[in-house]
C-alpha positions in Angstrom: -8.7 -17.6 -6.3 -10.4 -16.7 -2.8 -14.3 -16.6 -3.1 -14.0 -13.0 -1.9 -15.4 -9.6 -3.8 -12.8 -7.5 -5.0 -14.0 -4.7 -2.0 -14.1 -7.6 0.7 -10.6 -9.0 -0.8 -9.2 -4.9 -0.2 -11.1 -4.8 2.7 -9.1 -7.7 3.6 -5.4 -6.9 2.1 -6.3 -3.7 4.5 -6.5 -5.6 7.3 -3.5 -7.9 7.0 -1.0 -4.6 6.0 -1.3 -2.6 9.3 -1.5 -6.2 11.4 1.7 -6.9 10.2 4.4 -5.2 12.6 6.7 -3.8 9.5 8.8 -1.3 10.4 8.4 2.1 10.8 4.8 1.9 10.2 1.7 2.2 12.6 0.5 -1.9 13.7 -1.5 -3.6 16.6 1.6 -2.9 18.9 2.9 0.7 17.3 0.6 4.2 17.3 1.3 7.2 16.0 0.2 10.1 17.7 -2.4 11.7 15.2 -2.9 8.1 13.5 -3.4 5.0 15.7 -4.1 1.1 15.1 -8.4 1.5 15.1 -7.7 4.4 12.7 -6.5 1.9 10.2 -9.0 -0.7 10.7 -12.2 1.8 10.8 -10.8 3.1 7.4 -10.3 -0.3 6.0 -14.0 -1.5 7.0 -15.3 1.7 4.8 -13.9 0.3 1.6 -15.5 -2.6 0.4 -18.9 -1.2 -1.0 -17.6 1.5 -2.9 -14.9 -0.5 -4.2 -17.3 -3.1 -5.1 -18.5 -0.5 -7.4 -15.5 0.2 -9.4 -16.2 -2.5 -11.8 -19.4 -1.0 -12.7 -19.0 2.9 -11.8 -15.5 3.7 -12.9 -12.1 3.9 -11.4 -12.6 7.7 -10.3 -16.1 7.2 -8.6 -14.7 4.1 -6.7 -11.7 6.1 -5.4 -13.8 9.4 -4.1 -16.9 6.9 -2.8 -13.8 5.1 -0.5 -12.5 8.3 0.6 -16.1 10.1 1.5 -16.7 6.6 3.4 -13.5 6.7 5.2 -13.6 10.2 6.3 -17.1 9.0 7.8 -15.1 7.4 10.4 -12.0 8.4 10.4 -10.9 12.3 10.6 -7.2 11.9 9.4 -5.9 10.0 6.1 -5.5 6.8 7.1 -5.6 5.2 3.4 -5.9 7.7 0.6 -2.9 5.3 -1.2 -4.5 2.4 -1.0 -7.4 3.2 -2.1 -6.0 4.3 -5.5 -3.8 1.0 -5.4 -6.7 -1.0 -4.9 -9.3 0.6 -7.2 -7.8 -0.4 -10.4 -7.4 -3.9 -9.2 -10.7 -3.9 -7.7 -11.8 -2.9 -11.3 -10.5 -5.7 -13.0 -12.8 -8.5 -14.1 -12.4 -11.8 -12.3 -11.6 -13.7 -15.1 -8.7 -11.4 -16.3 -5.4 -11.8 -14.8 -4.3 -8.5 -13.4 -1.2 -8.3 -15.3 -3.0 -7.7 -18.4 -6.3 -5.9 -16.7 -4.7 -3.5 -15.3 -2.8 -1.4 -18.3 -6.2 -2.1 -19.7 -8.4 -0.6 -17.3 -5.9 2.5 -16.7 -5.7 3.3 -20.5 -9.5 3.1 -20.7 -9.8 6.2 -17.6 -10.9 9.8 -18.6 -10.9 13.2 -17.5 -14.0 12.5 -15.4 -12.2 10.1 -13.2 -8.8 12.4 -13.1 -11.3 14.6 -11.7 -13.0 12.7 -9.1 -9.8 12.0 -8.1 -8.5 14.9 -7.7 -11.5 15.8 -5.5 -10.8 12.7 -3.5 -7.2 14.0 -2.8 -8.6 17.2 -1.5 -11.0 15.3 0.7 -8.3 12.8 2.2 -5.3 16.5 2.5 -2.9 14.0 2.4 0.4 15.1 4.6 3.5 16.6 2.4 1.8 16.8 -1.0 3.3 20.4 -2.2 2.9 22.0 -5.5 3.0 20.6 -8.7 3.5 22.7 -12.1 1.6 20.8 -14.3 -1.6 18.6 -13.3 -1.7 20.2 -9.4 -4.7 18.6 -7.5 -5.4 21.7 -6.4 -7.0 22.8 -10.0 -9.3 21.0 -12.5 -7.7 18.3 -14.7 -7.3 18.7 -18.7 -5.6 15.1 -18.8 -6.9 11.7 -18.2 -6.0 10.1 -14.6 -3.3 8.1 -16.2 -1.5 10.6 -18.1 -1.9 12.5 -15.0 -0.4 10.2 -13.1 2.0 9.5 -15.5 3.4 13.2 -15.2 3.5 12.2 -11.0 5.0 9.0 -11.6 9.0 10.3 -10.4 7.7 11.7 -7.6 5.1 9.6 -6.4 5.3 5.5 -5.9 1.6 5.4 -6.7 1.8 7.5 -9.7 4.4 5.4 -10.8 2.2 1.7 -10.3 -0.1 3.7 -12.9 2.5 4.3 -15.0 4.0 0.9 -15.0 1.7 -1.6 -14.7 2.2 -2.1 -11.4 5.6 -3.7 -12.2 6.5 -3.2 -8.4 3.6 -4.5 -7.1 3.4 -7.8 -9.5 6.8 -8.4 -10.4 8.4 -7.9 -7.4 6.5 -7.8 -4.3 4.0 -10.2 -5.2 7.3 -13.0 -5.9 8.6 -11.6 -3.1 5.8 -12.7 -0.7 5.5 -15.9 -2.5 9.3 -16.8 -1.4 8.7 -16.6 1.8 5.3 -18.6 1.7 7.1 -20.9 0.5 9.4 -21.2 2.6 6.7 -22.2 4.9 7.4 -19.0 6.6 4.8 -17.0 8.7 2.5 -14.9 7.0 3.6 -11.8 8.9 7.1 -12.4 8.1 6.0 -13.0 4.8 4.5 -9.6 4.8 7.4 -7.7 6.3 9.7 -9.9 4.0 8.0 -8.2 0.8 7.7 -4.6 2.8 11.7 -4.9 3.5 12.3 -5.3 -0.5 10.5 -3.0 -1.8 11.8 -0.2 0.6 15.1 -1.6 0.3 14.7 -1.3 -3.8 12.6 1.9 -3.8 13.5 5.1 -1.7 10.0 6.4 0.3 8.0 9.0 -1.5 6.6 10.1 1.3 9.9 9.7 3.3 11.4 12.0 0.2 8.5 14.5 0.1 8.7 15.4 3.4 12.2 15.2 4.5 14.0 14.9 0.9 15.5 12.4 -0.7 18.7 12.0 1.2 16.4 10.5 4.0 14.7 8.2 1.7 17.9 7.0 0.0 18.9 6.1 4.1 15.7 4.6 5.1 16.6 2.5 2.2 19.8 1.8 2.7 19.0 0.8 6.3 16.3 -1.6 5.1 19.0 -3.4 2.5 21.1 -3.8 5.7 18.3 -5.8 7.4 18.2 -7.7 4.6 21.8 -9.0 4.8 22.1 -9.5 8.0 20.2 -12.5 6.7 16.5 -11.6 7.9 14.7 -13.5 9.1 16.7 -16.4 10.4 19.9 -14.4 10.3 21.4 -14.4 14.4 21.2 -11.0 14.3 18.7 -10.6 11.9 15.7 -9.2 14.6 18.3 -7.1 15.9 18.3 -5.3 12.9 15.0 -5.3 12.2 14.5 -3.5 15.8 17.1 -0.7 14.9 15.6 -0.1 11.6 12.3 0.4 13.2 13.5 2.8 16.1 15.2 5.1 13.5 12.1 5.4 11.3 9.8 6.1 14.4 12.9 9.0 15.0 12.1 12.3 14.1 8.3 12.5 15.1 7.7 9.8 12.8 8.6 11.6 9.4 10.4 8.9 8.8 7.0 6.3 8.5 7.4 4.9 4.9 4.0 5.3 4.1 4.2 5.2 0.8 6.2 1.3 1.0 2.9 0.4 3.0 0.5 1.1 0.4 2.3 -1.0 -2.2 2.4 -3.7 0.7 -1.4 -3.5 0.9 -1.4 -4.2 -2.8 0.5 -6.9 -3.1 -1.7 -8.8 -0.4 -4.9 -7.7 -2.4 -3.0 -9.5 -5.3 -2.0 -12.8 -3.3 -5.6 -12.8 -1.9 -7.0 -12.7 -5.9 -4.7 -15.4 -6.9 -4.5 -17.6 -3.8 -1.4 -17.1 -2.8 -2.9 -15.9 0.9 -5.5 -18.5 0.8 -8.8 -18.0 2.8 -10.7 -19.1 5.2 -7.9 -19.1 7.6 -7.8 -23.3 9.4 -9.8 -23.0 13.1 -6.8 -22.3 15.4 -4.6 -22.0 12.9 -1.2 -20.4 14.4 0.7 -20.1 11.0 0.6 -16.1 11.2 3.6 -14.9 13.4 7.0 -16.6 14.8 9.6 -14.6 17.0 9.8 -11.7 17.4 9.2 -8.4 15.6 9.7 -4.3 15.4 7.4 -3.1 17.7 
């Protein structure tokens, strides 16, 4: 395990996600136009205290301090999904594996934190959030923040970590990453490696809530064909990577799967906790990126 607090280790998995040039998404070579590079890395330097606090304060208190500290430097959401990926993990005791902290911690939240929540939602106005019938964030809660994002959890990838146990995020991004690793692969590639999976598994949910999810069920599509054109060492592999990237930066970029890039964050906040990422990074150490990338 890295010798990191679990705001410095989000801080960190933060950092990593939007470094790494995955497709689609904003990276150090890739702006949007509302939403650039230093958007993402102001917002992931405001993290670590109240995160810090989630242990000790609560799940709901954690989530609404990050998002009052992030809007103190950044005006647009940059990481209202991350931060409620990474406040339950942050909340688990370092001694407890996640696997079995997490369903813990979630069934022990309340009305109180649905609420904060909620309030934190507001703040951050994410993009594309609509309507819901029952448990809107636009009204006061009556459930706890897991059964209300249990009631979320088919329309929203977050919602459904909540719901799950993070299955995505542990069982098959976190594996996923390790592969590569192993492999002796990059750590970028390794990143992108567990990005392309999970899209190419899981359709966008914010692909699908603001284009539908014919567009999602594409972007996905699209992804599984990087895959097997034998990405990363595939001949044609890059290739593919490249045309998945230009069509998902089509459309004004209302094809960014945003929501793929939160559960990416997540999985590096895991593989920093368990030392599969291990840190401090070897002086002039190289082993990061190989060849090229979208961009």
């Amino acid at each position: 395990m890295n010798d990191l607090s679990p705001g410095m280790m989000a801080q960190t998995a933060c950092l990593l996600e939007v470094s790494a040039r995955k497709p689609g998404n904003v990276h150090r070579d890739a702006d949007f136009r509302d939403l650039d590079h230093l958007d993402f890395l102001l917002a992931a330097s405001a993290i670590a205290a109240p995160l810090d606090r989630a242990r000790s304060e609560g799940i709901g208190a954690a989530v609404l301090g990050a998002v009052k500290a992030t809007r103190h430097l950044v005006a647009t959401n940059a990481n209202l999904g991350m931060i409620l990926l990474l406040a339950p993990m942050a909340a688990v005791p370092a001694e407890e594996e996640l696997a079995a902290g997490l369903p813990r911690v979630l069934a022990a939240t309340t009305i109180d934190d649905a609420r904060l929540v909620y309030e934190a939602i507001r703040l951050a106005n994410p993009g594309g959030l609509g309507r819901s019938d029952d448990q809107d964030v636009a009204d006061e809660p009556t459930v706890t923040l897991l059964d209300a994002m249990r009631i979320a959890a088919d329309r929203d990838a977050i919602a459904r970590q909540y719901s799950n146990g993070y299955q995505e995020i542990l069982g098959e991004g976190l594996p996923t990453l390790r592969r590569h690793l192993g492999a002796e692969r990059p750590l970028e590639t390794a990143i992108i490696g567990a990005y392309l999976e999970l899209l190419s598994t899981y359709p966008d949910t914010l692909i699908a809530r603001k284009l539908g999810r014919v567009a999602a069920d594409e972007a996905s599509a699209r992804a599984r064909s990087v895959l097997a054109s034998g990405w990363p060492e595939g001949e044609r592999s890059f290739a593919a990577l490249q045309d998945l990237d230009d069509w998902l930066r089509s459309d004004g970029h209302r094809r960014n799967p945003g929501a793929t890039a939160d559960l990416t964050a997540a999985v590096l906040f895991a593989a920093l906790r368990d030392g599969t990422i291990k840190l401090p990074r070897a002086a002039g150490s190289s082993f990061w990126a190989v060849g090229p990338a979208a961009s």
